[in-house]
TORKOL-4160 file (C-alpha; in steps of 0.2 Angstrom, whole numbers, padded with zeros to 4 digits, m for minus):
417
<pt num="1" X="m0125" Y="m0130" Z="m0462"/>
<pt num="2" X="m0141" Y="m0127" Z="m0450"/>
<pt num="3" X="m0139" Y="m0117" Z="m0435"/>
<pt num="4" X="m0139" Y="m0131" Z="m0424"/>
<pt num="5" X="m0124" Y="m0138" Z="m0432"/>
<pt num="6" X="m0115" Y="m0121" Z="m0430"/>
<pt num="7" X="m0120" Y="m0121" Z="m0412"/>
<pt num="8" X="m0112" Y="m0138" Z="m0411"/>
<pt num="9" X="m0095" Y="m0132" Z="m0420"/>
<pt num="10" X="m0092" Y="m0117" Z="m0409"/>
<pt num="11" X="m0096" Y="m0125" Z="m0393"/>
<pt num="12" X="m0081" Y="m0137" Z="m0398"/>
<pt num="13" X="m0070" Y="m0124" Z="m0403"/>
<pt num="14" X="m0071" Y="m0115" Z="m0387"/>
<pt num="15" X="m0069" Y="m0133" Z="m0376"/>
<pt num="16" X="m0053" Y="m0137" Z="m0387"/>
<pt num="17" X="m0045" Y="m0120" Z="m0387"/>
<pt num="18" X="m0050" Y="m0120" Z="m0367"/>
<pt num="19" X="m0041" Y="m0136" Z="m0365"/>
<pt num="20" X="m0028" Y="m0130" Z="m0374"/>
<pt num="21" X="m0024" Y="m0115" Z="m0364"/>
<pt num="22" X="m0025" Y="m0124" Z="m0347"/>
<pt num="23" X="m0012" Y="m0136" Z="m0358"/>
<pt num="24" X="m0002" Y="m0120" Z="m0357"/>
<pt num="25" X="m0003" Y="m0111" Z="m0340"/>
<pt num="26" X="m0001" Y="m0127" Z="m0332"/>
<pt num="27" X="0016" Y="m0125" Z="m0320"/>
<pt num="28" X="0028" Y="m0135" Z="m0320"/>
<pt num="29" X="0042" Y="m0140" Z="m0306"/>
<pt num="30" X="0046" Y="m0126" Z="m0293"/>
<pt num="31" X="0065" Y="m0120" Z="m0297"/>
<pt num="32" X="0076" Y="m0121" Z="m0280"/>
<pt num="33" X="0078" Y="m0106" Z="m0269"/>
<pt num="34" X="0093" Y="m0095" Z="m0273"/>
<pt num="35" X="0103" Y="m0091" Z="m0257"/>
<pt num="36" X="0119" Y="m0083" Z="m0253"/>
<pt num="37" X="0134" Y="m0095" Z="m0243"/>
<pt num="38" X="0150" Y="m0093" Z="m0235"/>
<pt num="39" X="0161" Y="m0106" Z="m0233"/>
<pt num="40" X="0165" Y="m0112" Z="m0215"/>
<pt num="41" X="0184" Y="m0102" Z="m0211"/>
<pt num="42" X="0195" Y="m0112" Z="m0201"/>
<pt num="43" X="0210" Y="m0104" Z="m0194"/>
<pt num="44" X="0220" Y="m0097" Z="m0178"/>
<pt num="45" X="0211" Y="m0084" Z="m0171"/>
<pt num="46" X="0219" Y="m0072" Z="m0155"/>
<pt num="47" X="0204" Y="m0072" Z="m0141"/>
<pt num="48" X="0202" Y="m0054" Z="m0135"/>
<pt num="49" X="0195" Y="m0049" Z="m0119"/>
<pt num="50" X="0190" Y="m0028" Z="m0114"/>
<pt num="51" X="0189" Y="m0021" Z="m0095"/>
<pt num="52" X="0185" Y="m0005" Z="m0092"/>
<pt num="53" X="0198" Y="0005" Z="m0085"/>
<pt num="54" X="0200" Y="0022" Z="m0076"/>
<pt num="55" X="0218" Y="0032" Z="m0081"/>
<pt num="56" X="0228" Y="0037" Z="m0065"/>
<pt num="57" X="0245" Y="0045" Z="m0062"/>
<pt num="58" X="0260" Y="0034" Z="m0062"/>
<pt num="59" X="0265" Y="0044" Z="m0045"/>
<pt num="60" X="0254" Y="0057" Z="m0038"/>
<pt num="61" X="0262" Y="0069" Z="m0025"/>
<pt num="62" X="0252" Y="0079" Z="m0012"/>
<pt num="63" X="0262" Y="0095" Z="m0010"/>
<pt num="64" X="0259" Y="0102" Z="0010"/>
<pt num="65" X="0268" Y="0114" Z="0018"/>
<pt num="66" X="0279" Y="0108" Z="0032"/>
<pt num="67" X="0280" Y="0123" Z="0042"/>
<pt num="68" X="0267" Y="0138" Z="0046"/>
<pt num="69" X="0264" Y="0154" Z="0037"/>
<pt num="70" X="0258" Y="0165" Z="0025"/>
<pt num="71" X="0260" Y="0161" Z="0004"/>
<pt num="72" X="0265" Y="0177" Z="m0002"/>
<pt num="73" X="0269" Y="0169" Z="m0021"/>
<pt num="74" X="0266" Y="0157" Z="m0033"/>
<pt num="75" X="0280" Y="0152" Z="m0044"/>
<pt num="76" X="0272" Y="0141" Z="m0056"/>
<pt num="77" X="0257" Y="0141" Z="m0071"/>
<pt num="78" X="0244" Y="0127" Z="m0065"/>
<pt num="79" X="0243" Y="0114" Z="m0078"/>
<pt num="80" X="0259" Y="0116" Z="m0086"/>
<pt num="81" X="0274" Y="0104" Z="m0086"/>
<pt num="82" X="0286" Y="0108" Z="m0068"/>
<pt num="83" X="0303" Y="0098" Z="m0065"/>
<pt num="84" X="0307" Y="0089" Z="m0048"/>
<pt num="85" X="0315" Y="0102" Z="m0038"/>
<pt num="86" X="0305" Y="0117" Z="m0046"/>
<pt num="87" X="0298" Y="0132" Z="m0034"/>
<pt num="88" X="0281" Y="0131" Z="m0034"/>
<pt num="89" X="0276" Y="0143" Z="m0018"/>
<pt num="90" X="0283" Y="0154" Z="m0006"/>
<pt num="91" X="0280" Y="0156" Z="0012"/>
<pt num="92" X="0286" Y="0173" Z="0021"/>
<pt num="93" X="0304" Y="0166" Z="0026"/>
<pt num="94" X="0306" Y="0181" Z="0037"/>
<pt num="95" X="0302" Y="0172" Z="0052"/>
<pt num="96" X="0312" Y="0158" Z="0050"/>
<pt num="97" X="0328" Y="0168" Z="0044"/>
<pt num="98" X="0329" Y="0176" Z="0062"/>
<pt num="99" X="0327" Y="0160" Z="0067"/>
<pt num="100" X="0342" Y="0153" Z="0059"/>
<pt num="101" X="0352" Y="0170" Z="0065"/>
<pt num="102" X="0345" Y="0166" Z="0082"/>
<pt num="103" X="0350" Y="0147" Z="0083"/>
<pt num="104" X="0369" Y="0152" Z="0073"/>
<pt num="105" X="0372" Y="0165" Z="0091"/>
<pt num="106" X="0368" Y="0152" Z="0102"/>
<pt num="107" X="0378" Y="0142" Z="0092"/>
<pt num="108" X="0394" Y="0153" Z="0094"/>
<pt num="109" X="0389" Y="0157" Z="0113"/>
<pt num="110" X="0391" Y="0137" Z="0115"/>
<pt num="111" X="0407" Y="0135" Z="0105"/>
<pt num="112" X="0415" Y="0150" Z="0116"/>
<pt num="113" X="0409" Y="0140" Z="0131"/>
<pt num="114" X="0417" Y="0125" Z="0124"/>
<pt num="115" X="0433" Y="0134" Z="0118"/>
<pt num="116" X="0433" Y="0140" Z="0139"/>
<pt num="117" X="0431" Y="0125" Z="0147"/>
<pt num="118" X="0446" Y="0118" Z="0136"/>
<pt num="119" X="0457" Y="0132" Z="0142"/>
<pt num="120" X="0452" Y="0127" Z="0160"/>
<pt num="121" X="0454" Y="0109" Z="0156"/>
<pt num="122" X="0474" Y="0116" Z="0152"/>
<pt num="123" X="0476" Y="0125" Z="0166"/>
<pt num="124" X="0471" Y="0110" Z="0177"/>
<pt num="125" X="0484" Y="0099" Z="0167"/>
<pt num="126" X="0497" Y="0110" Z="0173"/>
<pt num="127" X="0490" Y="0113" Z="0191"/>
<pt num="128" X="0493" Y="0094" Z="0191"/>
<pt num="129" X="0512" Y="0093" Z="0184"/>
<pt num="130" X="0517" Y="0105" Z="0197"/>
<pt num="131" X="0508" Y="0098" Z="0211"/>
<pt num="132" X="0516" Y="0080" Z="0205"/>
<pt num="133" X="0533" Y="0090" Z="0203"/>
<pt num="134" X="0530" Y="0095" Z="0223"/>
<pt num="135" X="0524" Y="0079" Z="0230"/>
<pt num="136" X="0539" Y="0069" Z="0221"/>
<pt num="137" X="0551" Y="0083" Z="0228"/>
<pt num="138" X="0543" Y="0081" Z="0247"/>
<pt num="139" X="0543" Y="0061" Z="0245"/>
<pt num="140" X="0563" Y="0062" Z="0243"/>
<pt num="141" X="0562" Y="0074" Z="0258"/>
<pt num="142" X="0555" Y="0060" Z="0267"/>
<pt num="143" X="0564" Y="0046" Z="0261"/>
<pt num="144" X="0581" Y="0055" Z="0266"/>
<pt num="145" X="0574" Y="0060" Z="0282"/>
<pt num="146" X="0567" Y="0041" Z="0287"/>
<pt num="147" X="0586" Y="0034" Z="0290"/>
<pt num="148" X="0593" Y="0048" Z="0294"/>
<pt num="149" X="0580" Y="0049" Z="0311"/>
<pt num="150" X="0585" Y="0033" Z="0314"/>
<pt num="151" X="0602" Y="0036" Z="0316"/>
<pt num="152" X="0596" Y="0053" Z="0327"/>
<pt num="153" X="0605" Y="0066" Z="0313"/>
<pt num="154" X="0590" Y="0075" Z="0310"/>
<pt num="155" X="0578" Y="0079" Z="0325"/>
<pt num="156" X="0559" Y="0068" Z="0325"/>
<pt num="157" X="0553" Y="0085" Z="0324"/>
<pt num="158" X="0562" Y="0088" Z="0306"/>
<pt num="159" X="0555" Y="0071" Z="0299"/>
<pt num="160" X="0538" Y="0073" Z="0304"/>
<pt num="161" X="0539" Y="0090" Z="0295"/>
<pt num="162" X="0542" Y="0081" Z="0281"/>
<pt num="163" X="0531" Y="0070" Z="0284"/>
<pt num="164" X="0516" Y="0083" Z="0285"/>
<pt num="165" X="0523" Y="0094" Z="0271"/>
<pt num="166" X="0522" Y="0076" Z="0258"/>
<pt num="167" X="0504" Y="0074" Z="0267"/>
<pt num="168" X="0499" Y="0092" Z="0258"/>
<pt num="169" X="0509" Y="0088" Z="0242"/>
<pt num="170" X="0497" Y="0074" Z="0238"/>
<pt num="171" X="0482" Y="0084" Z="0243"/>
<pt num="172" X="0486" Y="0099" Z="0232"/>
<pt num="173" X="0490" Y="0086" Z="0218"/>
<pt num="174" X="0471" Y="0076" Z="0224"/>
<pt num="175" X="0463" Y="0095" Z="0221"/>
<pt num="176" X="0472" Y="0095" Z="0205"/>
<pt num="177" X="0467" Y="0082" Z="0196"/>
<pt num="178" X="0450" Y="0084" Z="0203"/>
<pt num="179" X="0450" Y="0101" Z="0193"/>
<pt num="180" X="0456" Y="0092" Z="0179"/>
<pt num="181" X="0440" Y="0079" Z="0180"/>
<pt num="182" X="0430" Y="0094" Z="0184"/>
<pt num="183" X="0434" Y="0104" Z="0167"/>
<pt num="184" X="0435" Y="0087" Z="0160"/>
<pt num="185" X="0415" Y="0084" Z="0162"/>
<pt num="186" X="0414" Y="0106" Z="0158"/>
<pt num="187" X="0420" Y="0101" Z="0139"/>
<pt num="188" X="0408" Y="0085" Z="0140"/>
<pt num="189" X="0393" Y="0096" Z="0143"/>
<pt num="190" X="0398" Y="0112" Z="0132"/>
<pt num="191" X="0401" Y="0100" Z="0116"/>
<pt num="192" X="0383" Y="0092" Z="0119"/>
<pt num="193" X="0380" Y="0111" Z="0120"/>
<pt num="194" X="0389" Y="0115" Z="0102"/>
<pt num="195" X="0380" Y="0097" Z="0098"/>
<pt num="196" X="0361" Y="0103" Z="0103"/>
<pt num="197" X="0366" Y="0122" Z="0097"/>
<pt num="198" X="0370" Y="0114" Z="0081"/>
<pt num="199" X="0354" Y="0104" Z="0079"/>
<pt num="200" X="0344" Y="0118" Z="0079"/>
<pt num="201" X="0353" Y="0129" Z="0068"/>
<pt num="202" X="0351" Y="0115" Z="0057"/>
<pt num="203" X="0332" Y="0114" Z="0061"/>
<pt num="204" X="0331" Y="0131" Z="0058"/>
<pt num="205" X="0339" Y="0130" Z="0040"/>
<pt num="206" X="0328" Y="0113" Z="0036"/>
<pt num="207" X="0314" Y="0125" Z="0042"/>
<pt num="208" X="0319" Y="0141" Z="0031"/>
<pt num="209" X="0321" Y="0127" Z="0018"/>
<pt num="210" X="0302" Y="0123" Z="0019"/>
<pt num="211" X="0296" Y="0140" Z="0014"/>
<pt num="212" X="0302" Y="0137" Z="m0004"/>
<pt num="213" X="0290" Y="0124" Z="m0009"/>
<pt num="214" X="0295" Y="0114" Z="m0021"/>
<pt num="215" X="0290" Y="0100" Z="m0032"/>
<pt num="216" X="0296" Y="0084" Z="m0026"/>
<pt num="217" X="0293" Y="0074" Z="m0045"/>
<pt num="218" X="0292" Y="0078" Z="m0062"/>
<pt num="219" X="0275" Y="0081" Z="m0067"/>
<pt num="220" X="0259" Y="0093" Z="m0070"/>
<pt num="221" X="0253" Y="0101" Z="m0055"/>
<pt num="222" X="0236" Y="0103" Z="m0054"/>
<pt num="223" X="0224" Y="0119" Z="m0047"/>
<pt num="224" X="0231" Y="0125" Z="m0031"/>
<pt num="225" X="0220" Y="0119" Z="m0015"/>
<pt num="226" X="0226" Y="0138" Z="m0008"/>
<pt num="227" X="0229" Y="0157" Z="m0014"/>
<pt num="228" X="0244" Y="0168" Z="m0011"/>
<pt num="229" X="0241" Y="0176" Z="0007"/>
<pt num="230" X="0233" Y="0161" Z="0016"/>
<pt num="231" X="0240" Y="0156" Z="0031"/>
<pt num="232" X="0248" Y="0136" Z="0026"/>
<pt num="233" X="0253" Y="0126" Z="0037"/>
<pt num="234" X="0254" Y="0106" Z="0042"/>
<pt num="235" X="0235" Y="0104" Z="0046"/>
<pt num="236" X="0229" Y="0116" Z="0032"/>
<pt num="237" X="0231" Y="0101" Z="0017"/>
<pt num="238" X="0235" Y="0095" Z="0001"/>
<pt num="239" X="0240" Y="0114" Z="m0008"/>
<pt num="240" X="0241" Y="0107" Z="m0024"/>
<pt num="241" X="0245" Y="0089" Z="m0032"/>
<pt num="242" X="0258" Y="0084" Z="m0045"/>
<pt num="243" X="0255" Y="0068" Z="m0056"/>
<pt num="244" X="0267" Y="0059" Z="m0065"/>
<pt num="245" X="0259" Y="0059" Z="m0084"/>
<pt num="246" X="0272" Y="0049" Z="m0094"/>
<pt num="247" X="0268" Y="0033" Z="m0093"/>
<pt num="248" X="0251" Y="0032" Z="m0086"/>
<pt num="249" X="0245" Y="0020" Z="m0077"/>
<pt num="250" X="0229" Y="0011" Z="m0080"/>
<pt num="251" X="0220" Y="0002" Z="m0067"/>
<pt num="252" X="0205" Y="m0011" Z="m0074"/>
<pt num="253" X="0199" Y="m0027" Z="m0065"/>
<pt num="254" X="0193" Y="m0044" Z="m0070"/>
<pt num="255" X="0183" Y="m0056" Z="m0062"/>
<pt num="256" X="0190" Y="m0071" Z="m0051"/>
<pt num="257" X="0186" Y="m0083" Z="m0063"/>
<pt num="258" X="0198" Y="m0074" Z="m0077"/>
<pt num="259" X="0210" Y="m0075" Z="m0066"/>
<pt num="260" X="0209" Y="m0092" Z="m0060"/>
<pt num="261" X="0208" Y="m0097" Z="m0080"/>
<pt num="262" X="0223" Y="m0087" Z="m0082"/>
<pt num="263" X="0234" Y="m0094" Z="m0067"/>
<pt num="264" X="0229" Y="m0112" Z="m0075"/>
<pt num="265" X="0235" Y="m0107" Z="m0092"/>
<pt num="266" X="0251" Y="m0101" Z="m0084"/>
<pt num="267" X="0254" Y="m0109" Z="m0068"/>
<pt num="268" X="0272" Y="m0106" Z="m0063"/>
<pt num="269" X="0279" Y="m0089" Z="m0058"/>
<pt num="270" X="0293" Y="m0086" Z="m0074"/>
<pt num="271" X="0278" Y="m0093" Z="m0086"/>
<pt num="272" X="0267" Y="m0079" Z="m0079"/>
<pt num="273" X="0279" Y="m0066" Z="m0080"/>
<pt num="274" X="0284" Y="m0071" Z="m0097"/>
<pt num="275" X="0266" Y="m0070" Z="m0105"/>
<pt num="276" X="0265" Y="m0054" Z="m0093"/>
<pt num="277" X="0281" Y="m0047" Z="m0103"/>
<pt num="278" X="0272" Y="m0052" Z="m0120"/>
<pt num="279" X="0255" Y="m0047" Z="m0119"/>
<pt num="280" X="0252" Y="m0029" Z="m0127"/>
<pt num="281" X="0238" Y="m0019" Z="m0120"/>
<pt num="282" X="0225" Y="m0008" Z="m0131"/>
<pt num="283" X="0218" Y="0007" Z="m0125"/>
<pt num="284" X="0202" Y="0013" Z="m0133"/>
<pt num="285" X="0197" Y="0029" Z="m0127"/>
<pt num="286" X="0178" Y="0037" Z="m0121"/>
<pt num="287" X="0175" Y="0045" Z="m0139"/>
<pt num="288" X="0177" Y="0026" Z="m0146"/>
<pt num="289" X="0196" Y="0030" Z="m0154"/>
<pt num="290" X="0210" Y="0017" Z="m0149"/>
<pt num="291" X="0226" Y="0027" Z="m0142"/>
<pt num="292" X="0240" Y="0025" Z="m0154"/>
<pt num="293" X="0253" Y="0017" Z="m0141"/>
<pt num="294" X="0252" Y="0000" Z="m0133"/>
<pt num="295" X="0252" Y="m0003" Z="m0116"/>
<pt num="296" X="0262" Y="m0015" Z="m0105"/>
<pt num="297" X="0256" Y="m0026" Z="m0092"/>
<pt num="298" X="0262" Y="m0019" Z="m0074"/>
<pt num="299" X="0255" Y="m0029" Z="m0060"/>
<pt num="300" X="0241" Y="m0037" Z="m0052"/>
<pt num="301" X="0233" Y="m0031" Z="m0033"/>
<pt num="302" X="0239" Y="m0043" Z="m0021"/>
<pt num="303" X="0220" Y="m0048" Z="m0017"/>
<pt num="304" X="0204" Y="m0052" Z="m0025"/>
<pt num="305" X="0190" Y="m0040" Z="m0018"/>
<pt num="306" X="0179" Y="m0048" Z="m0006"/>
<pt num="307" X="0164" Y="m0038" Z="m0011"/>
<pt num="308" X="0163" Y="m0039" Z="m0031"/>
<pt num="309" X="0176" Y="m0055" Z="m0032"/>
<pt num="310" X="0185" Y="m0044" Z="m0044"/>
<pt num="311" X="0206" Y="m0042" Z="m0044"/>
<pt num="312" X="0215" Y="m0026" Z="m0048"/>
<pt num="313" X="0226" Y="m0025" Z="m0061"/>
<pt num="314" X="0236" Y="m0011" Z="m0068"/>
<pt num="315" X="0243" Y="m0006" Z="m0085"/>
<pt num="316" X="0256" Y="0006" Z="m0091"/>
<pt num="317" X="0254" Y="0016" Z="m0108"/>
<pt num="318" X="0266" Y="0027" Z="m0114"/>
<pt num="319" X="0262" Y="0046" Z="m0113"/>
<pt num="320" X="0274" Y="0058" Z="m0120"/>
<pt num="321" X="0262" Y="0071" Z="m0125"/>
<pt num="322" X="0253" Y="0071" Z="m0109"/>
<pt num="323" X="0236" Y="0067" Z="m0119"/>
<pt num="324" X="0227" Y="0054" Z="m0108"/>
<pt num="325" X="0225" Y="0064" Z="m0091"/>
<pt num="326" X="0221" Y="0055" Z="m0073"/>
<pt num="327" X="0202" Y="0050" Z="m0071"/>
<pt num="328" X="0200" Y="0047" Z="m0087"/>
<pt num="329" X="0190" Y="0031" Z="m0090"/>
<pt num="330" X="0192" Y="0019" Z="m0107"/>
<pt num="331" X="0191" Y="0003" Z="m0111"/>
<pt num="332" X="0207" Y="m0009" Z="m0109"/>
<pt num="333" X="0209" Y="m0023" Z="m0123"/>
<pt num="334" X="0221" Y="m0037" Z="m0124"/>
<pt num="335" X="0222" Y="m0053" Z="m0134"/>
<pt num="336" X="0224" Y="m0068" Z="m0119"/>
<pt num="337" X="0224" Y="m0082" Z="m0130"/>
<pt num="338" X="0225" Y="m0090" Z="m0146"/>
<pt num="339" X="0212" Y="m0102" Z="m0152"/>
<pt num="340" X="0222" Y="m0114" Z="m0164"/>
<pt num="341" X="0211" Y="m0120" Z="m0178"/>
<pt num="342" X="0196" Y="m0112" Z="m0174"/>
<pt num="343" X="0180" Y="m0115" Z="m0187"/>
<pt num="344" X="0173" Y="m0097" Z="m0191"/>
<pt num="345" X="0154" Y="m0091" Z="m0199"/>
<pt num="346" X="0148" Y="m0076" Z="m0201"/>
<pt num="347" X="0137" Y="m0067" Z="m0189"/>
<pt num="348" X="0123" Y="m0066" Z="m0200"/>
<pt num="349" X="0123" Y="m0083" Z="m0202"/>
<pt num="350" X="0118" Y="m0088" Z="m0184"/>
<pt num="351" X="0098" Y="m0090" Z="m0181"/>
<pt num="352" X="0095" Y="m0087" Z="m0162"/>
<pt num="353" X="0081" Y="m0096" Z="m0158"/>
<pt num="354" X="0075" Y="m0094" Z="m0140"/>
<pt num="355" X="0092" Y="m0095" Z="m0134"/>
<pt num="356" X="0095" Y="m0110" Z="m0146"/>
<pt num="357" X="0110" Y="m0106" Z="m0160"/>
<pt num="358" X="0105" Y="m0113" Z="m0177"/>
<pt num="359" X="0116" Y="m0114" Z="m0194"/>
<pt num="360" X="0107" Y="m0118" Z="m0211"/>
<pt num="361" X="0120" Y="m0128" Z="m0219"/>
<pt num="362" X="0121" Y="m0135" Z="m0237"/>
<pt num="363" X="0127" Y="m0149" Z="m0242"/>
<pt num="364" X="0136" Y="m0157" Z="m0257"/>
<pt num="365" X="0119" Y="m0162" Z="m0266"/>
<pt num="366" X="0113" Y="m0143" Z="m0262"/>
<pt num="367" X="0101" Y="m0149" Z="m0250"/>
<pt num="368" X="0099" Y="m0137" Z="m0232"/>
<pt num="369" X="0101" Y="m0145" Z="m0216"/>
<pt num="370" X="0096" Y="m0135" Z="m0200"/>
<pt num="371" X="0108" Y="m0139" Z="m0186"/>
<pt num="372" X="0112" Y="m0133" Z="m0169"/>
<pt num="373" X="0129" Y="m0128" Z="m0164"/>
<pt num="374" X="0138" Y="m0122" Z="m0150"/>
<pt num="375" X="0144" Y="m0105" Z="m0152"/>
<pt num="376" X="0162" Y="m0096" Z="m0143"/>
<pt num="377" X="0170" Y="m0080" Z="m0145"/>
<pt num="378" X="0164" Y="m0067" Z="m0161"/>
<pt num="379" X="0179" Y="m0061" Z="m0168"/>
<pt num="380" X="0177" Y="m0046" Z="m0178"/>
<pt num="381" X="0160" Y="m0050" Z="m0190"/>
<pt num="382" X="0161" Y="m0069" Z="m0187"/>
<pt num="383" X="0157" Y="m0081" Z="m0174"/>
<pt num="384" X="0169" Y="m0094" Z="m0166"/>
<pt num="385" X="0158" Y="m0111" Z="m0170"/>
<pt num="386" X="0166" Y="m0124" Z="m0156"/>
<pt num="387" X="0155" Y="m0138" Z="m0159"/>
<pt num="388" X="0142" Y="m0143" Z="m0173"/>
<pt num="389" X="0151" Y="m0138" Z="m0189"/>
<pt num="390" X="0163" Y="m0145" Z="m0200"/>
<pt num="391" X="0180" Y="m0137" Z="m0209"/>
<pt num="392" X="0174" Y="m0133" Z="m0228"/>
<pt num="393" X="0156" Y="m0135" Z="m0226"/>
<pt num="394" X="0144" Y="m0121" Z="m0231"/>
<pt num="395" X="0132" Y="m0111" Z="m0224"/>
<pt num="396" X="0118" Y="m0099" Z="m0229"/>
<pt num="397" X="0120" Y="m0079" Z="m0226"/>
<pt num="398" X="0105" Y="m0073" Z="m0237"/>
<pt num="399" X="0089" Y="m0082" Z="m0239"/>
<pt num="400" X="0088" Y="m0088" Z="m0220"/>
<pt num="401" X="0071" Y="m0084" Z="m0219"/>
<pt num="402" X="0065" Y="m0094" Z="m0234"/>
<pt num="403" X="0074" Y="m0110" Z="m0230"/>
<pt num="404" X="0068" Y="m0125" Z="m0223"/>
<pt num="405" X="0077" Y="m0142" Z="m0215"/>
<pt num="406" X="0079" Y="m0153" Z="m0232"/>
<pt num="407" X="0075" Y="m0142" Z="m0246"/>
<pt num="408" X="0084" Y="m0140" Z="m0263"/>
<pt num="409" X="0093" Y="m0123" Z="m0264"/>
<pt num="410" X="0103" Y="m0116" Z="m0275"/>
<pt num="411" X="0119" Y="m0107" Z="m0268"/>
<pt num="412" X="0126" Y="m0093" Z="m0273"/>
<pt num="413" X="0144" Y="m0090" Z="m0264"/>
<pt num="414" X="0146" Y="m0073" Z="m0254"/>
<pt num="415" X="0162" Y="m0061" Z="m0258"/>
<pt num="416" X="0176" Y="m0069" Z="m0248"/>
<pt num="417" X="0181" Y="m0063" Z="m0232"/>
């Protein structure tokens, strides 16, 4: 074999083994993209809604003094639990003690006085029985004497005696009963006396009263407003304030529109206060923990607020160990509906596309179909899908940046829910 032949038999050995390798490298069809899916959930789900709320007491009482003086004593440890009723300052009662003693004399001055002009009101009684027992006796007098003048057995001179002598009888008896009237009106005026004197001793007891300041509610007083030895009085303020703790009440408002959804949802009164009676409030607090008792519904502010369109509403929560404190703010949630088969996906399934929501669902021939939807609530890690989406269909979780409208995938469901 010359070299021109070998030339020849190389050169075809290289071509073939060439074409053969190409043969082998050549690709064949591209396998489907693998993606992860979750089937659409349809179910009932409860529709929450939050408001931020600010914790108040359920009664909070100012505690003033009602009459002047000096504190001279603190009977109570700020911050600690005090019964309705309790001591929680004194004021010097010195002053108002001779005050009492002072009103309690003029007291028994005017009961004397009273007890006097009762007497005199006797004495005038009987000043009028005998002046009535004289003009009685004096009126026979004249009487006999009248028939007797006629017959001229007595003297005119004896009858006009009589005459003048009945005359005085009924003048003294005139004067009597004019004494009795006059001590009469005495005991009129000395028991408005006793009346007014007894008033004031019992002002000046209300007032000795006042110097024991005393907590009108159970409750927890807070820090005293003013120290033993300053001068308290009506216009000196608030001295402390005691609140109420247990239940506590929550105040959170909502905007008009809530409201006017709600009142359509339950528009009689006994419909309102029967969803208001179920509904149980949750409280989560400012460290993001949920208080361990539910709340109740307690009322709603007779108007909407004309400068945020917002209505006050108030919550009670149970408070036995006086943990949640006024002016404390948290969040107030509370399921206010239930959606009845509602269709839910999974959050990460959602593509947000300037402000446009998109699913990537597969089909029954694993094909993907990108569709739009209208999205509600979320409700823990899923989305309520109102419109757009199907009961058992699926859509994709993982892959969603790989998948295009119509390709061939092949799913791979996700861990149920």
């Amino acid at each position: 074999m010359n070299y021109f032949a070998i030339t020849l038999l190389v050169v075809t050995l290289l071509v073939t083994a060439s074409g053969c390798s190409s043969a082998v490298s050549a690709p064949g069809a591209t396998p489907p993209l693998t993606v992860s899916v979750a089937s659409v959930v349809q179910k009932d789900v409860p529709i929450f809604s939050e408001w931020i709320g600010t914790l108040d007491g359920f009664v909070n009482a100012d505690v003033k003094a009602q009459v002047t003086g000096y504190l001279i004593k603190q009977e109570y440890t700020e911050g600690t639990f005090v019964k309705s009723g309790q001591m929680l300052f004194q004021i010097d009662p010195r002053p108002f003690q001779a005050a009492v003693e002072q009103s309690e004399g003029q007291l028994a001055q005017t009961q004397g006085q009273l007890e006097e002009a009762r007497a005199q009101l006797l004495q005038a009684q009987a000043q009028v029985a005998v002046a009535r027992a004289n003009q009685a006796r004096v009126q026979l007098d004249v009487d006999r004497y009248i028939p007797l003048a006629q017959k001229q057995a007595i003297t005119q001179q004896d009858l006009d005696n009589a005459m003048q002598n009945n005359l005085a009888a009924k003048a003294q008896l005139q004067a009597a009963e004019a004494q009795v009237e006059t001590a009469k009106a005495q005991i009129t005026a000395a028991t408005a006396g006793v009346q007014s004197a007894r008033a004031a001793v019992d002002t000046a007891r209300i007032n000795l009263g006042f110097t024991h300041i005393s907590s009108p509610i159970d409750g927890i007083p807070g820090v005293t407003q003013q120290q033993v030895g300053a001068l308290v009085g009506q216009g000196s303020g608030t001295i402390t304030t005691v609140s109420t703790l247990d239940p506590i009440k929550v105040y959170f408002t909502a905007s008009e529109q809530e409201y006017l959804e709600y009142r359509r949802r339950f528009p009689t009164a006994n419909a309102v206060r029967a969803n208001n009676e179920r509904l149980e409030l949750e409280l989560i607090l400012a460290d993001g923990s949920t208080y361990p008792h539910k709340g109740k519904f307690y009322f709603a502010d007779r108007s909407v607020d004309v400068r945020t369109g917002a209505i006050r509403l108030t919550g009670l929560f149970p408070n036995p160990d006086n943990v949640l404190r006024p002016g404390q703010y948290g969040k107030v949630r509370t399921s206010t509906q239930t959606l009845r088969a509602a269709l839910l996906v999974p959050q990460q399934a959602v593509i947000d596309l300037q402000g446009t929501n998109q699913l990537a669902v597969v089909d029954g021939n694993n094909r993907v179909s990108i569709r739009t939807v209208k999205l509600g609530d979320t409700v823990g890690r899923d989305w309520i899908v109102r419109d757009g989406l199907h009961p058992g269909e699926h859509v994709v979780v993982e892959g969603l940046q790989k998948v295009r409208q119509g390709i061939l995938v092949n799913p791979k469901p996700v861990q149920a829910r």
